[in-house]
N, C-alpha and C positions, 0 to 999 in steps of 0.2 A: 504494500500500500504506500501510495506517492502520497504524502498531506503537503511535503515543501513547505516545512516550518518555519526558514530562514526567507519567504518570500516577502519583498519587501526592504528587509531587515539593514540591507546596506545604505540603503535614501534616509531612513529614518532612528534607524540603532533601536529600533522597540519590533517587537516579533508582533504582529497582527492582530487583529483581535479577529478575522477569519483563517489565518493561517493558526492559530493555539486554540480555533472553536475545531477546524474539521483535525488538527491530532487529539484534543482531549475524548473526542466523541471515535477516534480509532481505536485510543487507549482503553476506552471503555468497551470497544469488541474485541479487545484481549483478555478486558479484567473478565469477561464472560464468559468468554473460552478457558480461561484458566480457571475460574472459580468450579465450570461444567466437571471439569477431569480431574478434579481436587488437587492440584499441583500445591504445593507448598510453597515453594519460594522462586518468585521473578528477579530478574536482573534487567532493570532500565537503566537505561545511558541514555546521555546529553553529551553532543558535539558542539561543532561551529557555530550554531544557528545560539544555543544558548549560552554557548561560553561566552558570546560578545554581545548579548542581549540587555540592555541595560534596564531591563522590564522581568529577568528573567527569573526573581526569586519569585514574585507574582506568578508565573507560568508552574515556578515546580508548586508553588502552595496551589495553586488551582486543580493543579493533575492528584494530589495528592489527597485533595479534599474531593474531589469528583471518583477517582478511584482507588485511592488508598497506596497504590505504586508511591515507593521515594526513589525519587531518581537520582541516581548519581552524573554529576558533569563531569566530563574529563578529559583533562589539556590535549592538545594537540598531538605532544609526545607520547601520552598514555592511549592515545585514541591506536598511534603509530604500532605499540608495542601488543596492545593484545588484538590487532588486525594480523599482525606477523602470528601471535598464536593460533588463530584460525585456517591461515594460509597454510602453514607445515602440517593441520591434522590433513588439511584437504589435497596435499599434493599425491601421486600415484592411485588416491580412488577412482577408477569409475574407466575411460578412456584416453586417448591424445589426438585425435582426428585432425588431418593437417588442414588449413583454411582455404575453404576452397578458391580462396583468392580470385573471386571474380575474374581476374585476368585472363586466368589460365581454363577456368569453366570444368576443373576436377571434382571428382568427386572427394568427400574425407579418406583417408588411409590409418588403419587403425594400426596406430605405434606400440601400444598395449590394446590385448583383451581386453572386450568389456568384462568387469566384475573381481579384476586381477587386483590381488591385494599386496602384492609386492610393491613397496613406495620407490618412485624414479631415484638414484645416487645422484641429487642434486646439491653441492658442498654450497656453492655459492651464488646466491640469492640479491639481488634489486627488487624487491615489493612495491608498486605504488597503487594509492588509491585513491580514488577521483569520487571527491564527495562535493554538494552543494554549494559549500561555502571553504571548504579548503582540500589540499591536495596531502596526503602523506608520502614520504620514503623512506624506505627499510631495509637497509642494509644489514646480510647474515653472513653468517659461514657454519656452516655443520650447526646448526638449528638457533647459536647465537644472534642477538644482537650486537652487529658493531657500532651501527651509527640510526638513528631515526630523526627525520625532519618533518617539521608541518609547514606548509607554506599557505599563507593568505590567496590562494586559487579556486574558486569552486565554480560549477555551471551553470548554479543559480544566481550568483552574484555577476559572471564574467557576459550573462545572458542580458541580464534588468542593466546591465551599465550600458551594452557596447550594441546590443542589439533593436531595433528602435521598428523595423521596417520588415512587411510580409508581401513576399520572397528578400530573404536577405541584402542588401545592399553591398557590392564588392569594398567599399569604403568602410561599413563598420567591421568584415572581418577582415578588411585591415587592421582595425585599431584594434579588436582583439585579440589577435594573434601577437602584435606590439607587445601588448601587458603580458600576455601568457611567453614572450620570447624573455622579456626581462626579467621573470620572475623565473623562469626554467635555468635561466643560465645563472641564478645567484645559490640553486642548488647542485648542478648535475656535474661540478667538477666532484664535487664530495661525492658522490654518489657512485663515480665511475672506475674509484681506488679498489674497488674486488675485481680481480683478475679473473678472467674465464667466467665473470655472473651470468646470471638468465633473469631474466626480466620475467615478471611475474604482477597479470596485475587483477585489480580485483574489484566491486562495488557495482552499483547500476549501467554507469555509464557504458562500462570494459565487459561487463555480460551483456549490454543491450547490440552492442556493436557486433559482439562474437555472434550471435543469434538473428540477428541482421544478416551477417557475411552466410549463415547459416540457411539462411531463411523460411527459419519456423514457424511454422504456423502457430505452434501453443509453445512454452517455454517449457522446455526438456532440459532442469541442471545435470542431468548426466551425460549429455552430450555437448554440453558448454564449457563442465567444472575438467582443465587439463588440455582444453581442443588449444590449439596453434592459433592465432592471429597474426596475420602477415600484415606489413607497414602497405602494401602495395591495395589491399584488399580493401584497409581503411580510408586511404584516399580514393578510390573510387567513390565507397560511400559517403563520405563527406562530399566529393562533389554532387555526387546527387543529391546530396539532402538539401545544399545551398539554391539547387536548381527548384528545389519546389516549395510550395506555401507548406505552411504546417499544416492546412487541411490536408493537400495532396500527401505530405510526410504521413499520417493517420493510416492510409492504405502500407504501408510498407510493411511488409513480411518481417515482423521478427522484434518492430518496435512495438514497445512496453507504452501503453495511455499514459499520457500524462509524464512523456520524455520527449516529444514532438519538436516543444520549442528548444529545450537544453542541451538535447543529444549533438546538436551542432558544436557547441561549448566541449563537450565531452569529445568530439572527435577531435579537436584543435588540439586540445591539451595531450592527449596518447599522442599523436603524432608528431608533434616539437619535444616531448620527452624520449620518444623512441628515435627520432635525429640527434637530439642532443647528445645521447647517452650512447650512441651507434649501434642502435637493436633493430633489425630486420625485421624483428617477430619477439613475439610474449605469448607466455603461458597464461592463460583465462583462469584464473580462480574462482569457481562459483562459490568457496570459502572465501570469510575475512571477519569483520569485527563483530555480527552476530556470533558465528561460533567461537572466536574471540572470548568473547565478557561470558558465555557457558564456561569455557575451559577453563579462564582464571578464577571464575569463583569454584571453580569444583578443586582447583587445586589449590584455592585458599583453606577450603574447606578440612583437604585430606589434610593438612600441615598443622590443621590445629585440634 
């Protein structure tokens, strides 16, 4: 579920009063789901949209008087660190199906059996993840954290500043691409000191694209969570996306409602990070900081 909490949030520094009515009322077809199956304990998290919200203790006290969830906020670095724990349970499940890179008009090639549980020998790891309001990277080696950065990037913010005009105007993504050049290039020297990494990336944007390139009819994460995404494959679809209104974007095989206008945002930023960084191609995570914030509280849990 899209609600796009931070929409808004960068013109005015307060989260909406419809962007915190349609999540409170999401939140509340979780607390129902979860009360249904008697679950005992939730784990919510707060990002970008609320860590810079200056309206945002109002937001957790409303969620919290509405459905009883306490949500925890968490820095950018923390957001960074347990995306990385999600991304390593998820790596070697499920398939590697290579992209069918438009280009080329292949079908996938399956690198692993489906359902092989053996995890790929991956030592060294680049993570990024392309969220709303900011961007993460995740530098590992053999399951470590070396380095993790947040940077002020996301698709809803880089969307509501730079995007103005339906069909896009070749001058504002210019000027997007601008911000997203200056802002890539003040992290992707650090980024690029692991030798032999694999690019690895994860969140709405990086599964909408892979399923796009795909072109799914219904969203299938096992045929997402590990598949290849070629650089070559996303610029095709970025240019098409630019070519069309966001009504005509609506028809598109594979895009998720309610990613129409931002998926354009989203394709900019992979593509100047997989330049910068000199990656041909990424590994799709359909893991990341959902199973994230499971896995550290359960291993908070075992430690105490």
């Amino acid at each position: 579920m899209i609600t796009r909490l931070g929409e808004g949030l960068s013109g005015s520094g307060h989260l909406t009063d419809n962007a915190v009515a349609r999540t409170v009322s999401t939140l509340k077809d979780f607390r129902t789901i979860i009360d249904r199956y008697m679950i005992n304990e939730a784990v919510v998290a707060a990002t970008s949209a609320v860590r810079e919200a200056e309206n945002r203790q109002y937001f957790i006290d409303l969620v919290k008087k509405e459905t009883g969830f306490d949500i925890e906020v968490i820095s950018g670095e923390e957001e960074a660190r347990r995306t990385f724990l999600g991304i390593l349970h998820g790596l070697g499940k499920g398939i590697y199906p290579a992209s069918k890179a438009s280009v080329e008009g292949e079908a996938p090639q399956a690198l692993l059996v489906e359902g092989a549980t053996q995890a790929p020998i991956i030592d060294n790891i680049v993570a990024i993840d392309i969220g709303g309001g900011s961007t993460e990277f995740i530098c590992g080696r053999g399951g470590e954290i070396l380095s993790r950065i947040s940077i002020d990037l996301g698709v809803v913010k880089l969307t509501e500043k730079h995007i103005k005009s339906d069909p896009i105007l070749p001058s504002e993504l210019s000027s997007m691409d601008s911000e997203i050049m200056v802002k890539i290039k003040m992290v992707s020297e650090q980024s690029k000191g692991i030798e032999g990494s694999i690019l690895v990336g994860t969140a709405g944007s990086i599964t909408t694209l892979a399923a796009i390139d795909q072109k799914m009819e219904a969203y299938n994460p096992l045929r997402i969570n590990n598949c290849i995404l070629n650089i070559a494959a996303i610029r095709l679809i970025l240019s098409d996306l630019v070519s069309k209104s966001i009504k005509e974007r609506m028809t598109i095989k594979g895009l998720e409602p309610g990613r129409e206008d931002i998926i354009v945002a989203g394709a900019a930023i992979l593509i100047t990070i997989m330049e910068e960084m000199g990656h041909d191609s990424l590994v799709v995570s359909d893991y990341g900081l959902r199973e994230g914030l499971i896995i550290d509280a359960y291993n908070k849990r075992c430690t105490h």
